[in-house]
C-alpha positions in Angstrom: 39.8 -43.6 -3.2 41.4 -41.5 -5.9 41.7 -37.6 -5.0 41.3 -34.8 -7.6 42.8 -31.6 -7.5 41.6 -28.6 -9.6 44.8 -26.5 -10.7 44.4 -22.4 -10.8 44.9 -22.9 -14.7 42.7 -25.1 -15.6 43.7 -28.7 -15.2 43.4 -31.3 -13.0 45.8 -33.2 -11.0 44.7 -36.5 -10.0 46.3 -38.8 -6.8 45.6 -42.5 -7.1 45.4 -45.7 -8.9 45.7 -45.5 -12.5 46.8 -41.6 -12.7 50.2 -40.3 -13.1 52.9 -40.5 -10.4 52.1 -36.9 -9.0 54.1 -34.5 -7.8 54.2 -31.9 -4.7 57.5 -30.0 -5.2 58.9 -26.4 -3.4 61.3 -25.5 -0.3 60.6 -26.0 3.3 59.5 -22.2 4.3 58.5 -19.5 2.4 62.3 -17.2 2.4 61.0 -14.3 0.2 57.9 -13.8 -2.2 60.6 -13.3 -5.2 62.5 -17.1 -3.9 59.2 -18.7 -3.8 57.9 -17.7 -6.8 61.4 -18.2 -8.9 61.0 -21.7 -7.6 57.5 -22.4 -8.4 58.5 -21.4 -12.2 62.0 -23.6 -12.4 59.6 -26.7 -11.2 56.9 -26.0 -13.7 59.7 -25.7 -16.1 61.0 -29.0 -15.3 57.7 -31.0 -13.9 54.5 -29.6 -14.3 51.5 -30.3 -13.6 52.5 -30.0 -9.9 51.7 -28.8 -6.7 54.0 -26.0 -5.0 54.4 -26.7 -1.2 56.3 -24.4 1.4 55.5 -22.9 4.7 54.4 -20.0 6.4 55.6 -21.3 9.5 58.2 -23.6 10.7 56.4 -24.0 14.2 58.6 -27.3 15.3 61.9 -26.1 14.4 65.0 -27.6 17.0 66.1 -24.2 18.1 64.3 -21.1 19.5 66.6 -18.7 17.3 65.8 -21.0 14.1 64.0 -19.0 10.9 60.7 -20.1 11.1 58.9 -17.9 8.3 57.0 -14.6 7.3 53.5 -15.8 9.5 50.1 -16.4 9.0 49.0 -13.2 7.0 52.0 -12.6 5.1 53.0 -16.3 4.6 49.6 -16.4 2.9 49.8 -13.4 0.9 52.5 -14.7 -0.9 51.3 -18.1 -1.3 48.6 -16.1 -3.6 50.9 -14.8 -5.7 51.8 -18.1 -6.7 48.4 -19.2 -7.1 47.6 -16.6 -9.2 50.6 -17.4 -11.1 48.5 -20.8 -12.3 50.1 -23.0 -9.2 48.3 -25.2 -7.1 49.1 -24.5 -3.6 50.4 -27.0 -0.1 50.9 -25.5 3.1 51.4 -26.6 6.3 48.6 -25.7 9.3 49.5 -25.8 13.4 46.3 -25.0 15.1 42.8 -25.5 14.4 42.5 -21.6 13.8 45.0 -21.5 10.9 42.7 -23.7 9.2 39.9 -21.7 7.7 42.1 -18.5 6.6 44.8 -20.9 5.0 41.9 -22.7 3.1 41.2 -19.4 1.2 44.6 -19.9 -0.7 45.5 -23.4 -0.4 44.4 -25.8 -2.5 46.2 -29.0 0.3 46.4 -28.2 3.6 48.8 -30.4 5.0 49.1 -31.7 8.9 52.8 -31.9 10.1 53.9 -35.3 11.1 53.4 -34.3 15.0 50.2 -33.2 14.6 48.8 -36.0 12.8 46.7 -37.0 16.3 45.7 -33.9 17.0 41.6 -34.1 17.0 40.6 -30.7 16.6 43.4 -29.8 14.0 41.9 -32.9 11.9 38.6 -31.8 12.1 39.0 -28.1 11.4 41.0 -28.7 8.1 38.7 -31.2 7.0 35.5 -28.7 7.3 37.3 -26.6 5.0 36.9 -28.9 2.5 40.1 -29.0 0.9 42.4 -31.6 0.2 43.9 -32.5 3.5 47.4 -34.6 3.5 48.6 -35.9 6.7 52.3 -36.6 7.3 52.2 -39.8 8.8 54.0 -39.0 12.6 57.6 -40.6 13.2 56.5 -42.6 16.0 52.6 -43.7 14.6 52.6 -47.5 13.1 51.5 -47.4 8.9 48.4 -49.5 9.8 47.4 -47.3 12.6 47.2 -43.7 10.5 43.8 -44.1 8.6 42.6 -43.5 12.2 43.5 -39.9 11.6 42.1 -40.0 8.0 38.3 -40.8 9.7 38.6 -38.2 11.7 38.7 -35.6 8.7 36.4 -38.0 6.7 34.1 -37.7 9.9 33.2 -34.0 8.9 31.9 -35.1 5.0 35.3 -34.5 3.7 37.2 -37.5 1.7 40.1 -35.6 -0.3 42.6 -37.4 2.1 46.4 -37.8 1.3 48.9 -40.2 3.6 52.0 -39.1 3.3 55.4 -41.4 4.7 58.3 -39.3 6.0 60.2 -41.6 7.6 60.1 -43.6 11.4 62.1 -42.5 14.5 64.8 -45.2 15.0 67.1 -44.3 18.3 68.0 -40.4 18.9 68.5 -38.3 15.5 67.8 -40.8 12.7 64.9 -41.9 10.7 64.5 -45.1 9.1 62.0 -45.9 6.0 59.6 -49.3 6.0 59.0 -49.9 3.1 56.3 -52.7 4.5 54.3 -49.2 5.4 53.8 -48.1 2.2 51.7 -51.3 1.3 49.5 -50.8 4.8 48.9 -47.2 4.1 48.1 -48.1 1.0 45.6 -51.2 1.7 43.5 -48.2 3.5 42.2 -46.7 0.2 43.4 -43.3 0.7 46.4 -42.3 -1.6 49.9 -42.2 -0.6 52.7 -39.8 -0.8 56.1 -40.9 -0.4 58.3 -37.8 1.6 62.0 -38.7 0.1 63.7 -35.7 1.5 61.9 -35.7 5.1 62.8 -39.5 5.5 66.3 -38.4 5.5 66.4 -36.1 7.9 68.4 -36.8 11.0 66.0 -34.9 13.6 68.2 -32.4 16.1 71.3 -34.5 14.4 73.3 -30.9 13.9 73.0 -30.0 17.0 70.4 -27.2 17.0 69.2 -28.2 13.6 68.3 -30.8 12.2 70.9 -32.9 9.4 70.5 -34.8 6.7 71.7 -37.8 4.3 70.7 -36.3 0.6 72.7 -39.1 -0.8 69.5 -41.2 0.0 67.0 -39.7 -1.5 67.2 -40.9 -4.6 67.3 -44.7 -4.0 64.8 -44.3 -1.4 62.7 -42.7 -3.3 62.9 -45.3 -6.4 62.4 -47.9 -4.1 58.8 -46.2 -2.8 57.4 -45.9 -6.1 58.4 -49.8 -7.0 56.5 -50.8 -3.8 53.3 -48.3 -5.0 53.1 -45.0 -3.9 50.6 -42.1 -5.6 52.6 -38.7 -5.3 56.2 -38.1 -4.6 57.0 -35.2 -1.9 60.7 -33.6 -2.2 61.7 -30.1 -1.0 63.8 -28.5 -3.7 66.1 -25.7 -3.5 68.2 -23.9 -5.7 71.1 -24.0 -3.1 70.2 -26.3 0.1 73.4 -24.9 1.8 71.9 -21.5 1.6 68.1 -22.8 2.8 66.5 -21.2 5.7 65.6 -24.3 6.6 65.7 -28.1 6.1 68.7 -27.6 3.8 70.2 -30.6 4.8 68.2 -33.0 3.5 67.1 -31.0 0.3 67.1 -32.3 -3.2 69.2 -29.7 -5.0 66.9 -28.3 -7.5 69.2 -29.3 -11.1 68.6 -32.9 -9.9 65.1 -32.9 -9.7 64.2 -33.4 -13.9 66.3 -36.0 -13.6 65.2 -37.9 -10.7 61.4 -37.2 -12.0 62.1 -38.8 -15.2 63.4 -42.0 -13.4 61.0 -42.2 -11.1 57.8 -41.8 -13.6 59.7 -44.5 -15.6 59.3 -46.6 -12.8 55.8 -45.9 -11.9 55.0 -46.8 -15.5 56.3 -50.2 -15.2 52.6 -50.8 -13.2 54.7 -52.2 -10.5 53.0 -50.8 -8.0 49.3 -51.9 -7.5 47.9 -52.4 -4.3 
């Protein structure tokens, strides 16, 4: 079932059949309130309507000593500066708790990929109303994931995103099936295709993760061929420099590019269920 999100200025974006290939765009953690919102203003530059994701937290990072983000209170209090900038907000949520305080600036709250069977976490981001987009875990089968989407749909709420990033294959590598999109797909909710996540190589640096950017761009034309809804990339200005996830970020002067092919695509009408 399509999924509408109200923007802070005004419009709407819209996830499903028939609507534009959407995008959610930003880097992996929140560095700075000046980074975050220089970035959400580059994207809009190049691909608005959008929604701006990044995180407060990093709470699964490889390594103890990793950067993980400002917290709760002040990851949130920058988050509204974008939104009062006229950006619709993603950000990630750990514990059932986080929930209801990140809802009073997000407009997604999104579950992490290891979380995505975690009852109580469901349920408490679903009562918030809010759109709600699950990253499908590494190790969960496509056809298996709308069992977390009933359990937010359980409390009334039905703005539910599925998001692919990507299935563990052996230590420190990810593989991407395409077969999954379809399934997720055949569920009703909409789906988001994660093209910098699925190339991650988990704990493959040793006490980070690595990366293969070089795939992100076929993998990500593939995904909207087979029918996808949104695309999901991390951006960043200078991926070497990231905090964290640079690895497997999409350099930020290749993303008008890569937007432009991918929408081409999607306009094709290639992708129906």
């Amino acid at each position: 079932m399509p999924v509408e999100l109200a923007t802070p200025s005004g419009g709407t974006i819209r996830f499903g059949p028939g609507a534009p290939l959407a995008l959610i765009a930003g880097p992996c953690v929140i560095e700075s309130e000046e980074h975050v919102l220089f970035l959400a203003r580059e994207i809009a530059g190049i691909a608005a309507p959008f929604v701006f994701k990044a995180s407060f937290d990093k709470a699964n990072r490889s390594s103890g000593s990793s950067y993980r983000g400002p917290g709760l209170k002040e990851g949130l209090r920058i988050l509204s500066r974008v939104k009062a900038a006229g950006f619709p907000v993603l950000t990630d949520i750990h514990e059932p708790s986080q929930a209801g305080p990140a809802a009073e600036v997000a407009d997604v709250l999104q579950i992490p990929a290891f979380l995505c069977r975690q009852t109580d976490l469901l349920v408490e981001a679903g009562r918030t109303g809010r759109v709600v987009n699950i990253k499908k875990g590494q190790s969960v089968a496509p056809h298996d994931i709308h069992l977390a989407a009933e359990k937010i749909a359980s409390t009334g709420n039905c703005r539910i995103l599925l998001t692919e990033r990507g299935t563990s294959f052996g230590y420190n590598n990810l593989v991407v099936d395409m077969r999954g999109l379809v399934e997720m797909r055949r569920t009703g909710w909409p789906v988001v295709f994660d093209a910098t996540h699925s190339v991650q190589t988990p704990g493959g640096a040793g006490q980070t993760s690595g990366g293969r950017p070089e795939f992100i761009e076929p993998l990500a034309r593939a995904a909207v061929a087979v029918g996808i809804d949104a695309i999901f990339v991390e951006v960043h200005e200078a991926p070497g420099r990231a905090l964290s996830d640079g690895a497997n970020a999409l350099p930020l002067d290749r993303l008008g590019d890569l937007l432009n092919c991918l929408r081409g695509i999607h306009d094709l009408g290639l992708n129906r269920v």
